[in-house]
N, C-alpha and C positions, 0 to 999 in steps of 0.2 A: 772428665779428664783427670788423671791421673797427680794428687797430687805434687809429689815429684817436679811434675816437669808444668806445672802452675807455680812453685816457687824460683824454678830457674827462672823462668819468662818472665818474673815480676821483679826476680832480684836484677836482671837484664837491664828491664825498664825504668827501675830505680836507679842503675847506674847513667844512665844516657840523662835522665832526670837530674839525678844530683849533682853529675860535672859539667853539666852548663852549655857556656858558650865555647868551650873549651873544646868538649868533644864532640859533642851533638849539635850544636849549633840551636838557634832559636826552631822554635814550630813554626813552622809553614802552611802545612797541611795536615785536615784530618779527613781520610777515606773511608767510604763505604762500598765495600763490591758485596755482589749476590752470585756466584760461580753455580756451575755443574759440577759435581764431582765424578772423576773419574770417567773421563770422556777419552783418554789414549788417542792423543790427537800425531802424536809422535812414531805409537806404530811400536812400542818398544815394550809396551805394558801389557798388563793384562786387561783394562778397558771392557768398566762395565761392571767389575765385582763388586763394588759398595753402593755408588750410587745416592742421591739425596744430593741436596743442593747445599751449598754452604756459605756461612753468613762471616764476614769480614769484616773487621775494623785494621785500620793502618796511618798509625802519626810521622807524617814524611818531616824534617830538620832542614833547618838552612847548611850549608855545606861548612866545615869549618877550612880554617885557613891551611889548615896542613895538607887537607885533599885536593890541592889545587897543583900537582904536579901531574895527580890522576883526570884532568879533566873536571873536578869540583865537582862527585858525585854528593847526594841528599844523603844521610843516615835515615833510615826506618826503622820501624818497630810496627812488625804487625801480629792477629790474631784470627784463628779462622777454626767458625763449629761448626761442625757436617750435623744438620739436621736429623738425620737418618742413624745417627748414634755409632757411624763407624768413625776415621780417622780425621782426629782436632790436632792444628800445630797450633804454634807459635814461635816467635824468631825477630830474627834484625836483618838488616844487610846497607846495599846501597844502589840506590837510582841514580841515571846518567837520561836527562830528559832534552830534547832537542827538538823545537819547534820548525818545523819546514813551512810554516805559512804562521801568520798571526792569528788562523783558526785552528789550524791541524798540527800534533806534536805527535813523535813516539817516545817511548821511553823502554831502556834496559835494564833489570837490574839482577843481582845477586845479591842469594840471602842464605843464611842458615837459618833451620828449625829444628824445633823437635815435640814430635808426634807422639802420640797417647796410640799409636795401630799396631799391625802385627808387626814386629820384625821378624823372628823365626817361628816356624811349625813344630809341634811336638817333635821326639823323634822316634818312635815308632810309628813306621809304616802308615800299621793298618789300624790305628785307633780313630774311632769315630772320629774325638775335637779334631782331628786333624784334616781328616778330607771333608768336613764341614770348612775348615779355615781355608784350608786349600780352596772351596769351591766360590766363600761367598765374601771373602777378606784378602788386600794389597794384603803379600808378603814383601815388605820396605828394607830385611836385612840391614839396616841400621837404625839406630836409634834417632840420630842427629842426620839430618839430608840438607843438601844445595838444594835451592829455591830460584832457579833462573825465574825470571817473570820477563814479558813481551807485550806491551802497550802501544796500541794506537788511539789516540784520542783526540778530542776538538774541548776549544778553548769558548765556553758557553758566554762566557764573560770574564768581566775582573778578580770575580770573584766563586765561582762555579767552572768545574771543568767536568767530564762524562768521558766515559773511553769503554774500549774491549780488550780484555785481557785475558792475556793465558801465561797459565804456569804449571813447572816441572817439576816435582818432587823426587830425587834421586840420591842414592849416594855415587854414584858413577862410578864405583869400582872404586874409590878414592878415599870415601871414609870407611869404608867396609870391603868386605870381597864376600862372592857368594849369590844368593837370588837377591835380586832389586826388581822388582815389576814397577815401580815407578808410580809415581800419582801426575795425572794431567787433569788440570781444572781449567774449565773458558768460563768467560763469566762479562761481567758490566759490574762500571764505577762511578762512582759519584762523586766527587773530589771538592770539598770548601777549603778555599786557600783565605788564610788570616795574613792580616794586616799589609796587602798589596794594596 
């Protein structure tokens, strides 16, 4: 991973860290998912050029008092390496989780990241690196992408939860203009919740 964007992600994480209850609220949770990479479950990407499965970690916050206008979403902080040596993010955002039974919850969230992958192609043509990149590498046109995530999960206990999760890596025409093919990952979670 690029060091660059190893210092944003940690200076990120040392922010959420050193202002507390203030902004990040206490730890909650810390997750572990095992995804697919690159599964274009969306229909929108290219699905299927990288490939390799990717390994996650993610510290979910108790919600501070100020986000209670917005429904009292979690702040996160997560981290995620594609085995296969193609595209690693990192990022923050926030979960909106809502239990429909006292076994079964889903949860929404929104995040930014940012990725060590291709954003743009050479610009000649016909030069090999390029239709190699083209053939076997997301071209993500931004540096920084929205990270929707889509969570169904069951409540294992007090203290363990497990879920199926998918997420979107995009700039949606919003932080960028230009090609976006998108990253879709599905995957399974492992979730130890402290001090509940």
């Amino acid at each position: 991973m690029n060091i660059k964007i190893v210092f944003v992600v940690l200076s990120v994480a040392l922010f959420f860290v050193i202002s507390g209850k203030g902004i990040a609220g206490e730890l909650e949770e810390a997750r572990f998912n095992v995804m697919v990479h690159d599964v274009n479950l969306t229909g929108n990407g290219a699905g299927g050029k990288e490939g390799g499965a990717d390994i996650q970690g993610e510290l979910v916050f108790s919600s501070p008092d100020f986000l209670s206008w917005a429904g009292s979403p979690r702040p996160y902080l997560n981290g995620s390496l594609n085995t296969s040596g193609k595209t690693n993010f990192g990022g923050f955002g926030l979960n909106w989780q809502h239990d429909f039974t006292s076994a079964i919850y889903g949860e929404l969230g929104i995040g930014l990241v940012i990725h060590d992958g291709i954003v743009r192609l050479p610009t000649i043509l016909h030069d090999p690196r390029r239709l190699r990149l083209d053939a076997t590498r997301l071209i993500l046109g931004s540096r920084v992408l929205f990270r929707p995530t889509f969570v169904l999960g069951l409540h294992l206990n007090e203290k363990w939860d497990a879920a199926l999760v998918f997420e979107h890596l995009s700039h949606g025409q919003i932080l960028a203009s230009g090609r976006n093919e998108g990253l879709d990952n599905l995957g399974i979670r492992l979730s130890y919740k402290f001090g509940r």
